[in-house]
N, C-alpha and C positions, 0 to 999 in steps of 0.2 A: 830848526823850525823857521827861524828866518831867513832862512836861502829860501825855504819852500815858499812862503811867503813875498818875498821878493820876485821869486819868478811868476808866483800867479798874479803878480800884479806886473810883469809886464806883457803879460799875454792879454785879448782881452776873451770874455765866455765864449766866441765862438770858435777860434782861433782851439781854444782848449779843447773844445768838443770838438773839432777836425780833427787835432792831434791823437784825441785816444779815438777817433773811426780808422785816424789811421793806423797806429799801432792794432786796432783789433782785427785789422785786414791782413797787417803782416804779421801777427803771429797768424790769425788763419791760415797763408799762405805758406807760412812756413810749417805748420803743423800737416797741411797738405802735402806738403813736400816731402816731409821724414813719411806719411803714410805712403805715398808715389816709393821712395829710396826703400820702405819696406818690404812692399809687394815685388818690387823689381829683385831684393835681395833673395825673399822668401821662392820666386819662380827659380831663381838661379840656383838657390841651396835644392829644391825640387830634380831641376834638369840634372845637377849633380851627382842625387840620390838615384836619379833613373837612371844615370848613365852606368853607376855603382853597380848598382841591381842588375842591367844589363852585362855589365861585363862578367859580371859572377857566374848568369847563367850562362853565358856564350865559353866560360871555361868551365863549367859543368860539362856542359855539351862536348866540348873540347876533350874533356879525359874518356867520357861515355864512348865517344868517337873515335879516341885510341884504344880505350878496351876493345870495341868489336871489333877494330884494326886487328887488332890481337890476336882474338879470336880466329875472324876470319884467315890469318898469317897461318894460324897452328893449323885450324881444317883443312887451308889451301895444301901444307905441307903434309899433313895424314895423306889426304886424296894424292898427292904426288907420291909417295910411297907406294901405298897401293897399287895405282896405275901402272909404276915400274914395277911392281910384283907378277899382276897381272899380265903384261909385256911377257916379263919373261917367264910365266907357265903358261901364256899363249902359242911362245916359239918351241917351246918345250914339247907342244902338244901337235903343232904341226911336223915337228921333227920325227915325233913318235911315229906321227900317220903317215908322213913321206915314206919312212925307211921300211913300214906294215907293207904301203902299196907296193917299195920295189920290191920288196920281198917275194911279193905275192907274184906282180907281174915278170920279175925278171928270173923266180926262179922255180915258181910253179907253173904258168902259165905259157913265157915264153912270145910275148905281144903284149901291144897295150892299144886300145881305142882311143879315138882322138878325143873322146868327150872326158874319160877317165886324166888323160895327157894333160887335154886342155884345165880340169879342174885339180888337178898337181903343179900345176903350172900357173895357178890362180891362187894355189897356199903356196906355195915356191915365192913367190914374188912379194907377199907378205912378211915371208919368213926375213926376207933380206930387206925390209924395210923395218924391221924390227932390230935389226943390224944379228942376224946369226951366221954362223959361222961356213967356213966353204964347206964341210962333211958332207952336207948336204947335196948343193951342185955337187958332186962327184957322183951322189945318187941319180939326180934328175937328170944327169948329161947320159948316164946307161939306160935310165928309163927313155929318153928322145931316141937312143940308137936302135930302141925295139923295134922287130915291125908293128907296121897298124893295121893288120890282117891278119887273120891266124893262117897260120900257115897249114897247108893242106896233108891231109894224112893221105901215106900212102896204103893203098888197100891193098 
């Protein structure tokens, strides 16, 4: 008690009264300061949280994204089966109707029209882009050696 004593007497009243305006300024300033260090803390644990939160959905989206990958992989590969199914009773059916017409033409008829030719010659060319086999040309090359007029009876 006499230190406290001792010191307030060598200060004198006003000098006392600056000193607690000023200690009431620096704790203010400091009490300003932890709120300032808390808001800056609290936006940062925020941007953190969002950032959290966004990555979580962005690997939602991520696996959702691989599933339809997925998906879309398996339909792409049904549809590619089918198609080659398709392809080949496509050629299948050309082959049919090639070997009807020469049939027809080369051993009923005896001739063949150019429009008949020309539209054998339009599934011919399909056929070999479907990759089939030569059996075929071997037919269409005796259907091109017919004539293309019928030939005249004699009376």
């Amino acid at each position: 008690m006499k230190t406290l004593i001792d010191l307030l007497t060598q200060f004198t009243p006003w000098q006392i009264i600056l000193f607690i305006i000023l200690l009431a300024v620096a704790f203010k300033e400091v009490s300003d300061f932890v709120d300032w260090f808390k808001q800056k803390t609290n936006k940062r644990d925020e941007s953190l949280k969002m950032d959290y939160e966004m990555k979580q959905e962005n690997e939602e989206r991520l696996d959702r994204l691989e599933t339809n990958m997925d998906k879309l992989t398996e339909n792409v590969d049904n549809m590619t089966g089918k198609i080659d199914l398709l392809v080949s009773s496509d050629r299948d059916a050309i082959k049919a109707f090639i070997t009807r017409e020469h049939h027809y033409f080369c051993y009923k008829v005896g001739w063949i029209d150019d429009y008949s030719l020309d539209c054998l010659e339009h599934r011919f060319q399909h056929y070999q882009e479907e990759h089939g086999n030569s059996f075929i040309e071997g037919l269409m090359n005796e259907l091109r050696a017919l004539p293309k007029t019928e030939p005249k009876k004699d009376e």
